[in-house]
N, C-alpha and C positions, 0 to 999 in steps of 0.2 A: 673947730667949727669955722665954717667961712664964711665970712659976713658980706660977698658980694653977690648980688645976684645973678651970676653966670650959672648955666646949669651945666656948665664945665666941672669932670670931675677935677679934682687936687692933682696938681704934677704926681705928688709921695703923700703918705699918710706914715703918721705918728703914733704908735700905741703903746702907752705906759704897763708893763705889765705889774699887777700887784707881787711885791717883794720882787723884782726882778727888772731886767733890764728894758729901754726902749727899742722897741719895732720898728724899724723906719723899710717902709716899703716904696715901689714907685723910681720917678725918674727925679732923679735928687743930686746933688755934689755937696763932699764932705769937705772942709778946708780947714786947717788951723787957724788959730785967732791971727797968724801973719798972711793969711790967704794962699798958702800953700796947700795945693789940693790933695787928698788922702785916697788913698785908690780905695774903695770900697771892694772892687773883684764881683761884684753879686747886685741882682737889685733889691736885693734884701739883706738887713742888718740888723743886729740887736747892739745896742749902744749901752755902754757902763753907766747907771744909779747909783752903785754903790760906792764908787771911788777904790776897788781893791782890786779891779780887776789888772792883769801883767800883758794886756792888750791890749789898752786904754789907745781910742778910745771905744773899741768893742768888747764886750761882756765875754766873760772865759768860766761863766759861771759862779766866782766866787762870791757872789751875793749868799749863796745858800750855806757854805762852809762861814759867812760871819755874820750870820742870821740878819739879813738888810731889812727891812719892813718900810713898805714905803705904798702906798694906797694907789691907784687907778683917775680917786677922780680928782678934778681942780681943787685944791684949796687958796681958800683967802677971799 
Protein backbone atom coordinates (compact mmCIF):
# COMPACT_ATOMS: atom_id res chain seq x y z
CA UNK A 1 0.00 0.00 0.00
CA UNK A 2 1.43 3.52 -0.57
CA UNK A 3 1.15 5.86 2.05
CA UNK A 4 1.85 9.12 -0.10
CA UNK A 5 -0.66 10.93 -1.54
CA UNK A 6 0.29 11.05 -5.17
CA UNK A 7 -2.37 9.64 -7.35
CA UNK A 8 0.65 8.21 -9.21
CA UNK A 9 0.34 4.76 -9.92
CA UNK A 10 3.45 2.37 -8.19
CA UNK A 11 6.69 2.16 -10.63
CA UNK A 12 6.08 -2.22 -10.01
CA UNK A 13 3.63 -3.94 -7.78
CA UNK A 14 4.26 -7.01 -5.58
CA UNK A 15 1.94 -9.82 -5.20
CA UNK A 16 2.41 -12.59 -2.76
CA UNK A 17 0.98 -15.59 -4.25
CA UNK A 18 -0.59 -18.05 -1.61
CA UNK A 19 1.78 -21.14 -1.32
CA UNK A 20 3.85 -19.90 -4.11
CA UNK A 21 6.13 -17.41 -5.46
CA UNK A 22 6.13 -13.21 -5.60
CA UNK A 23 4.85 -11.33 -8.60
CA UNK A 24 6.67 -8.48 -9.25
CA UNK A 25 5.29 -6.68 -12.16
CA UNK A 26 6.07 -3.07 -13.57
CA UNK A 27 9.34 -0.95 -14.00
CA UNK A 28 11.61 -2.28 -11.25
CA UNK A 29 15.59 -3.25 -11.06
CA UNK A 30 16.61 -6.50 -9.32
CA UNK A 31 20.14 -6.27 -7.61
CA UNK A 32 22.09 -8.51 -5.24
CA UNK A 33 22.56 -7.53 -1.65
CA UNK A 34 26.26 -6.14 -3.38
CA UNK A 35 24.22 -4.13 -5.90
CA UNK A 36 25.05 -5.90 -8.69
CA UNK A 37 22.14 -5.85 -11.06
CA UNK A 38 20.26 -9.07 -12.16
CA UNK A 39 18.83 -8.94 -15.70
CA UNK A 40 15.18 -9.75 -15.12
CA UNK A 41 14.82 -10.29 -19.36
CA UNK A 42 10.82 -9.48 -18.85
CA UNK A 43 8.72 -6.95 -16.88
CA UNK A 44 7.32 -9.42 -15.09
CA UNK A 45 8.79 -11.95 -12.58
CA UNK A 46 7.86 -14.37 -10.03
CA UNK A 47 10.44 -14.43 -7.31
CA UNK A 48 11.32 -17.62 -4.90
CA UNK A 49 9.29 -17.95 -1.21
CA UNK A 50 10.34 -21.03 -0.75
CA UNK A 51 14.02 -21.00 -0.63
CA UNK A 52 14.21 -24.40 -3.12
CA UNK A 53 13.95 -22.99 -5.88
CA UNK A 54 17.71 -23.97 -8.68
CA UNK A 55 16.89 -20.17 -10.11
CA UNK A 56 16.95 -18.39 -7.04
CA UNK A 57 16.27 -15.78 -7.16
CA UNK A 58 13.15 -16.66 -9.64
CA UNK A 59 10.68 -19.40 -8.79
CA UNK A 60 11.21 -22.85 -11.08
CA UNK A 61 8.10 -23.89 -9.35
CA UNK A 62 9.41 -26.16 -6.67
CA UNK A 63 7.32 -24.75 -3.98
CA UNK A 64 4.61 -27.21 -5.03
CA UNK A 65 7.07 -30.52 -5.19
CA UNK A 66 7.90 -29.34 -1.22
CA UNK A 67 4.62 -28.54 -0.31
CA UNK A 68 5.56 -24.51 0.68
CA UNK A 69 2.39 -22.94 2.46
CA UNK A 70 2.87 -19.44 2.98
CA UNK A 71 -0.49 -17.09 3.00
CA UNK A 72 -1.28 -13.74 0.75
CA UNK A 73 -1.81 -11.50 3.51
CA UNK A 74 0.56 -9.23 6.00
CA UNK A 75 1.25 -10.85 9.24
CA UNK A 76 2.55 -9.34 12.44
Amino acid sequence: MRTDDTSEPAAATITPYEDGPLLVRGDFDLVTPDGERIDARRGTVALCRCGKSTLKPFCDGTHKAVNFRAGTAREG
